[in-house]
C-alpha positions in Angstrom: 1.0 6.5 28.8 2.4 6.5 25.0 0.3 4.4 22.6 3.0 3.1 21.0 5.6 2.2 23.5 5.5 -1.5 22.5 7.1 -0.1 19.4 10.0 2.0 21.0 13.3 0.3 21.1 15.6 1.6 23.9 19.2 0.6 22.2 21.4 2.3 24.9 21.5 -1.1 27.1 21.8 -3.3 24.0 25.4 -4.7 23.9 27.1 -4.0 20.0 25.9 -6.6 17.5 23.0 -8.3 16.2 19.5 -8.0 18.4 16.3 -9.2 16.6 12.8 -8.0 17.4 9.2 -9.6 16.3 6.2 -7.6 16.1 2.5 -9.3 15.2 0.6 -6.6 13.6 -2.9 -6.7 13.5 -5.9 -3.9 13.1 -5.6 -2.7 16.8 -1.8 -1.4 15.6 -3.6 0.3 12.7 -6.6 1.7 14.2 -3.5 3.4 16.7 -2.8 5.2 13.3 -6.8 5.9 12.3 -6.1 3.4 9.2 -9.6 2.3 8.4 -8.8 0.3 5.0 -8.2 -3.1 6.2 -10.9 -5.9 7.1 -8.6 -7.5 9.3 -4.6 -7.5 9.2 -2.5 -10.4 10.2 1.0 -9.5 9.4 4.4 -10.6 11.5 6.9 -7.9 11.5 11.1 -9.3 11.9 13.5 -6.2 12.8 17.0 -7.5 12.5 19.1 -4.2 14.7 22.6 -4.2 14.1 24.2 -1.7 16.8 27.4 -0.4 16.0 29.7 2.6 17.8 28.1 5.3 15.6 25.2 3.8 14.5 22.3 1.9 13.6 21.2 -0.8 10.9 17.7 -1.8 10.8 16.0 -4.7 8.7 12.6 -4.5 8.4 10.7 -7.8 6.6 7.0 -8.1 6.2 5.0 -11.3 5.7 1.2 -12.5 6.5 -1.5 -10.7 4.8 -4.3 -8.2 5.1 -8.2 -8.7 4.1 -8.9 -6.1 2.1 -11.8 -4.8 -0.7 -11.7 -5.6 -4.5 -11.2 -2.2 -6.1 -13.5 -3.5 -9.3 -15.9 -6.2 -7.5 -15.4 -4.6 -3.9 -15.6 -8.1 -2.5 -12.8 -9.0 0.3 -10.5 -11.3 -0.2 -6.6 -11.2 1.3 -3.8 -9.8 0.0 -0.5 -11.4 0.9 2.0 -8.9 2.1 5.8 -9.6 1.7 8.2 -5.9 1.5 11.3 -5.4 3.3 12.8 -2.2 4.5 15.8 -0.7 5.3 16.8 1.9 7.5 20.5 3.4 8.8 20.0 5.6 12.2 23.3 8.2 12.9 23.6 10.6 15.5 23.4 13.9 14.8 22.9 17.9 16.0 18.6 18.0 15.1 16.1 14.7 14.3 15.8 14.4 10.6 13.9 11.9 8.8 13.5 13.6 5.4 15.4 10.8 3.8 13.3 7.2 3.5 16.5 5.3 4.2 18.4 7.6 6.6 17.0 8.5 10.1 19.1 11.3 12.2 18.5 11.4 15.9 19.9 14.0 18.3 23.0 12.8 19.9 21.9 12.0 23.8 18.9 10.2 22.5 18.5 6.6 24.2 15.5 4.8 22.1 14.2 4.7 18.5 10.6 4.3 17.5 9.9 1.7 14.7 6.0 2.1 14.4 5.8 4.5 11.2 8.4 2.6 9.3 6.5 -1.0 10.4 3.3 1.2 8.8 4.5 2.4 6.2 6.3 -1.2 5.0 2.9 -2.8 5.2 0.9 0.0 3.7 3.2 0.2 0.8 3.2 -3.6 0.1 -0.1 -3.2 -1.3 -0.6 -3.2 -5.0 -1.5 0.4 -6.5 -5.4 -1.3 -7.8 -6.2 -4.3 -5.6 -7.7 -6.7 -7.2 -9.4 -10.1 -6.3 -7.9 -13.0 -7.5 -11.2 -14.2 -9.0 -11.2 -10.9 -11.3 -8.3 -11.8 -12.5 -9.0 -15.2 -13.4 -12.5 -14.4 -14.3 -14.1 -17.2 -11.6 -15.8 -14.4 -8.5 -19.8 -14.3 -9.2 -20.8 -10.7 -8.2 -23.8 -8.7 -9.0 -21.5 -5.4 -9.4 -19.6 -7.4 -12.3 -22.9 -8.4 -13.7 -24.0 -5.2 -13.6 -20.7 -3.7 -15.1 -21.0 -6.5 -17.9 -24.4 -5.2 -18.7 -23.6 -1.5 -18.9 -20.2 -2.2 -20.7 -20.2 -0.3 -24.2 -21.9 -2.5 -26.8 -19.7 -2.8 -30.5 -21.4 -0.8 -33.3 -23.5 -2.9 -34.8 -24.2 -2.8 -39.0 -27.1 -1.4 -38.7 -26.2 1.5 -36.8 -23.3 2.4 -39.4 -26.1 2.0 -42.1 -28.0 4.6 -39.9 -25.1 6.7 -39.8 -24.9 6.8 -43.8 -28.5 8.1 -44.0 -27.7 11.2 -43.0 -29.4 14.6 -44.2 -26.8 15.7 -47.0 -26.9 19.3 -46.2 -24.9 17.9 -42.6 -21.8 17.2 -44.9 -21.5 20.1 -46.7 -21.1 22.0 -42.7 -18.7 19.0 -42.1 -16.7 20.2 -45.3 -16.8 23.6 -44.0 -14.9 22.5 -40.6 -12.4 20.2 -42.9 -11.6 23.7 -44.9 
């Protein structure tokens, strides 16, 4: 049995027109791809298929969220997901999905499968650096931000510039040497 049937759409019976799908997406969907990086995953999936003679429109839009780890504090928190993606599906001699927006099926083929493109739209929702809301407003209490606090580079103080002066005058006439 295929792992992701629930996500193959057989269009040959649908009638021309608009069909609409719903898919809830949780961490069981993305442990079928070995997709580790989410606490938990609660997203809802809407695919709007348009069926026309010749082809196929599909509307992807993501909402809900996924609990993921602070890249700075590493504490959880969720991140709110919200993408939409498109996708056009024509018939043609060979599959081809090089393009991101253009899928090519073989002609004779009687069912598309939506779960890479329902992955990839919540995967690529996610910020580049995710970071907790209570980084960014400076209110999360965590040891790993004391602890980055306390080894943060300190200013140069006076008296280590007054140091600096003090230094054996035969060092600056090698340090004209390099300026020559």
């Amino acid at each position: 049995m295929r792992k992701f049937k629930a996500y193959t759409i057989p269009f040959v019976g649908l009638k021309e027109g608009v069909h609409r799908f719903e898919y809830e997406i949780d961490n069981v969907f993305f442990d079928l791809f070995d997709f580790q990086e989410f606490n938990s995953a609660e997203v809802n999936v809407e695919l709007e298929l348009t069926k026309k003679a010749t082809m196929l429109e599909l509307e992807f839009d993501f909402t809900g969220s996924v609990n993921v780890n602070c890249d700075v504090s590493l504490e959880p928190y969720d991140q709110p997901i919200d993408n939409h993606l498109s996708l056009v599906v024509k018939f043609g001699d060979a599959y081809d999905d090089d393009n991101e927006e253009l899928l090519i099926l073989p002609h004779g083929e009687h069912e598309v499968e939506v779960q890479q493109y329902i992955y990839e739209g919540v995967v690529l929702a996610l910020p580049l650096k995710k970071l907790h809301p209570g980084v960014v407003n400076g209110t999360i209490e965590s040891e790993i931000l004391e602890k980055l606090e306390e080894l943060k580079p300190k200013p140069i103080s006076e008296e280590v510039k007054n140091k600096e002066e003090d230094i054996d005058p035969r060092w600056d006439k090698l340090k004209e040497l390099l300026n020559d």
